[in-house]
C-alpha positions in Angstrom: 40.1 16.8 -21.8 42.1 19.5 -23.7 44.6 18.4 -25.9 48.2 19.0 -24.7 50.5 20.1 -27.3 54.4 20.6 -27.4 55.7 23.6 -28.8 59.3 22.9 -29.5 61.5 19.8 -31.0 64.4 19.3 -29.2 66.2 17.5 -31.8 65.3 16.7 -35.5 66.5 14.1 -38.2 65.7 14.9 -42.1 65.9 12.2 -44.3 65.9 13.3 -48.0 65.7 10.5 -50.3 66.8 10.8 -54.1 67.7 9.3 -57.7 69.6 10.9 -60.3 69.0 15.0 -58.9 71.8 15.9 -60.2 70.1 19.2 -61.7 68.5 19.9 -58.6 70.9 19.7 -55.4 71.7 23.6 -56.3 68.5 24.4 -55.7 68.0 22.1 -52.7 71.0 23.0 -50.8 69.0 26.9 -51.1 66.3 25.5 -48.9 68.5 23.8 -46.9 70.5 27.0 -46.0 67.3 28.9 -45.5 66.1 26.1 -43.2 69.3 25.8 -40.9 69.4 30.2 -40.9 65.8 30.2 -39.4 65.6 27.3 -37.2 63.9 27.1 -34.0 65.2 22.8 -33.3 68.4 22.9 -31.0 70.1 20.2 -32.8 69.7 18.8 -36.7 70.4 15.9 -38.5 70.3 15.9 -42.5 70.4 12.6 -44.2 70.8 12.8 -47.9 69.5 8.8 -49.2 71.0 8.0 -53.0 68.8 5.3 -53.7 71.5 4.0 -56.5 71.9 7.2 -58.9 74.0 7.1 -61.7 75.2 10.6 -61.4 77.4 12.4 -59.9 75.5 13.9 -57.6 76.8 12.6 -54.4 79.9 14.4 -55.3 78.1 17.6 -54.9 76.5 16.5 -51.6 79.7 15.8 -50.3 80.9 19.5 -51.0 77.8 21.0 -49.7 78.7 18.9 -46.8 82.3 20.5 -46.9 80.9 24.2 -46.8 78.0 23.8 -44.2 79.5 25.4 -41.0 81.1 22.7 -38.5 78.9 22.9 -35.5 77.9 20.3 -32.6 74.4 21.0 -33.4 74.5 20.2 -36.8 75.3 16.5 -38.4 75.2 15.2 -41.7 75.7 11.9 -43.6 75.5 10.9 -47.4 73.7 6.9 -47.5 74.6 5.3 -50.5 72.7 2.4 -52.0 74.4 0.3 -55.0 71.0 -0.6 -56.9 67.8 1.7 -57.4 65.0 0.2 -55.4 62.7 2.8 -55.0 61.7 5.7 -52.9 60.4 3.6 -50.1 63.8 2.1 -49.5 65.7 5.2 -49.3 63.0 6.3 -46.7 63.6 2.8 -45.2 67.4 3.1 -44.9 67.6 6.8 -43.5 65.0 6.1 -41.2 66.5 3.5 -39.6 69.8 5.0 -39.7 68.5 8.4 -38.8 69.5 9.2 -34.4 67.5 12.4 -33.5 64.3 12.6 -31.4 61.8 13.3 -34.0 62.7 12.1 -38.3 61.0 14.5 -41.1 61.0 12.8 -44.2 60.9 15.2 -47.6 61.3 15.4 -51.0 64.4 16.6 -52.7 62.6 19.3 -54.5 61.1 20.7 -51.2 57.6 21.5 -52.7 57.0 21.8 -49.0 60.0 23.9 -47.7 61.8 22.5 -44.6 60.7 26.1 -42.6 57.0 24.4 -42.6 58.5 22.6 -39.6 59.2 25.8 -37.8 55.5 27.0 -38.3 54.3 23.5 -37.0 56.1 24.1 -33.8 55.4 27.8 -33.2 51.2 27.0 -34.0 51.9 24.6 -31.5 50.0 21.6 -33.6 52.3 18.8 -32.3 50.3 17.1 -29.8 52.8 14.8 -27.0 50.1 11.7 -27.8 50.6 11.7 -31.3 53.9 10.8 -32.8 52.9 10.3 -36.8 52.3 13.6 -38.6 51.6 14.1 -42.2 51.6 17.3 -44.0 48.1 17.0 -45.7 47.8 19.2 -49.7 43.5 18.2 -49.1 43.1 20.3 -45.8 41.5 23.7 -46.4 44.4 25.8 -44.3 46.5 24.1 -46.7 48.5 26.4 -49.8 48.4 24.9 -53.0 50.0 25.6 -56.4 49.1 22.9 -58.8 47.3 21.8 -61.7 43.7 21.3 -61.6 44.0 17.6 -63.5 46.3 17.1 -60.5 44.0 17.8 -58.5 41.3 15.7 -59.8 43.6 12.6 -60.1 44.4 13.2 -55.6 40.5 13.1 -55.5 40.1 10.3 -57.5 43.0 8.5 -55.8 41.4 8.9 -52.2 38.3 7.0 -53.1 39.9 4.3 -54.0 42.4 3.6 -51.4 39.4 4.7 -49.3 37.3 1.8 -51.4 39.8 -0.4 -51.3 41.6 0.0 -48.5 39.5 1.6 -46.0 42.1 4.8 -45.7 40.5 7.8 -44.8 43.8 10.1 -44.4 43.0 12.8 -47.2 46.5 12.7 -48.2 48.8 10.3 -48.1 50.8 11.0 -50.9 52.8 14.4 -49.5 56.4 13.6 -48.9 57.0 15.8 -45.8 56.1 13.4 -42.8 57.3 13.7 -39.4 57.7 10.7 -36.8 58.6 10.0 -33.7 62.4 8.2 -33.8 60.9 4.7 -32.4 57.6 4.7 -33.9 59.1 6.1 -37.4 61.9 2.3 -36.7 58.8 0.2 -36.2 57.1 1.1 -39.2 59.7 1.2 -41.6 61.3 -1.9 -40.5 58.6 -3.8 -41.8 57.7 -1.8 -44.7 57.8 -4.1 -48.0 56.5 -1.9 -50.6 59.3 1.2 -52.2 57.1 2.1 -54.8 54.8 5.0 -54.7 52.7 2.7 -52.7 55.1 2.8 -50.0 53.0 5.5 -48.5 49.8 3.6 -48.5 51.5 0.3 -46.3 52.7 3.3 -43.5 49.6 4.1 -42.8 48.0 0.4 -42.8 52.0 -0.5 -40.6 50.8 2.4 -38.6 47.3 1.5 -38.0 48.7 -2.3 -36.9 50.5 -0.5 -34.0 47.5 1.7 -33.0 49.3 4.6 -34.0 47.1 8.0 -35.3 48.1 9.6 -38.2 47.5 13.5 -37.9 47.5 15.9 -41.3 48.3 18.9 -41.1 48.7 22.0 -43.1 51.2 22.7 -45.5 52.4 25.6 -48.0 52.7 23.3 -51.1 53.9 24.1 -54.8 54.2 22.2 -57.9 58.0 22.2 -58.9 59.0 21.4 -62.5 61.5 18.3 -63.5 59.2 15.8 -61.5 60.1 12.0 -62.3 56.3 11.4 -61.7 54.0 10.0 -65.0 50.8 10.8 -64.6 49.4 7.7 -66.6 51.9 5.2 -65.9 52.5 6.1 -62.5 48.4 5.6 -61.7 48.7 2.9 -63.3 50.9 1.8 -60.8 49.4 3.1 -57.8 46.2 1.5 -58.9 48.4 -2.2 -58.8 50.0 -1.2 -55.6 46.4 -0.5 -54.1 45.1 -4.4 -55.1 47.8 -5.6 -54.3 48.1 -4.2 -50.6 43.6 -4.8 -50.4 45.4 -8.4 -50.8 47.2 -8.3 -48.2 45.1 -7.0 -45.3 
């Protein structure tokens, strides 16, 4: 039977975690104004996440809140949280605070820019029984601008969690993720891990509730400032791998 597919969003949360982007938020609120000038979803939610920066970065947010044109289609809402927990948190908290139809999650440096969404729709690649999307870096349709040890260390990284885990999904790791409102609340309810791992337990929470994960393509660039560490932060992954093989 041919795949049915929907073609339009009718309404879209974005949750945008972040810790100490003080440096960045210029730059982010760019892609945001792009985004809202070109799209296609009748009505937007953006959900900045401060997972407990020490900056003063959510006084910025709050005056790029202040100049965004006051519309009905358009909401917005700064989430503070006191202590730094990790990313997985933020994602936790703006997820389940987030009220629109569908919920992108993305990274504050939009190394996938928000307008991917609007190509997503138009190619028509959102199928009505599938409600967990993730943009995929490992698919050959996919854009990429990074280093080649990068590279190497993704490949490395999916056998093991493929080893270890028996995850198959070529990339879990991309931030920008779209879910369907209810199914993105039942996963992130119970999500424990907000580490860099916190990735790996969606897909296992999703797998519990018989949901498919989909990848698709993505336009995907390497953007300086990252807080990731190559070596320690494998290093972690690696834990956060054994430790969730424990677990299932």
């Amino acid at each position: 039977m041919k795949k049915k597919n929907i073609h339009k969003i009718n309404s879209l949360s974005i949750v945008i975690p972040f810790y100490n982007e003080k440096k960045r938020l210029n730059l982010a609120f760019k892609n945001i104004n792009i985004f809202l000038k070109k799209n296609i979803t009748s009505q937007i939610e953006i959900l900045f996440v401060d997972d407990g920066s020490d900056d003063e970065g959510y006084i910025i947010i709050k005056n790029f809140f202040n100049s965004l044109q006051k519309s009905k289609n358009l909401s917005y809402k700064l989430i503070r949280v006191k202590k730094n927990c990790g990313k997985g948190f933020a994602l936790k908290k703006g997820c389940l605070a987030a009220k629109k139809e569908w919920i992108l999650t993305t990274d504050l440096d939009f190394s996938v820019p928000l307008t991917q969404i609007n190509l997503w729709i138009k190619k028509r690649v959102i199928s009505i029984d599938n409600y967990i999307f993730f943009g995929s870096r490992a698919l050959e349709s996919s854009k990429v601008k990074t280093a080649k040890h990068r590279l190497l260390i993704g490949k490395i990284f999916r056998v093991l969690i493929s080893f270890f885990l028996n995850i198959k999904i070529k990339d879990t790791q991309c931030g920008f993720k779209l879910y369907k409102n209810q199914i993105a609340k039942k996963i992130f309810r119970k999500l424990t891990m907000y580490g860099f791992d916190h990735d790996l337990e969606i897909v296992i929470l999703a797998k519990k509730i018989n949901q498919k994960i989909e990848e698709l393509p993505v336009k995907w660039h390497h953007v300086g400032q990252s807080k990731l560490h190559l070596f320690k932060d494998s290093i972690k992954m690696f834990l956060g791998i054994l430790k969730l093989s424990a677990k299932i």
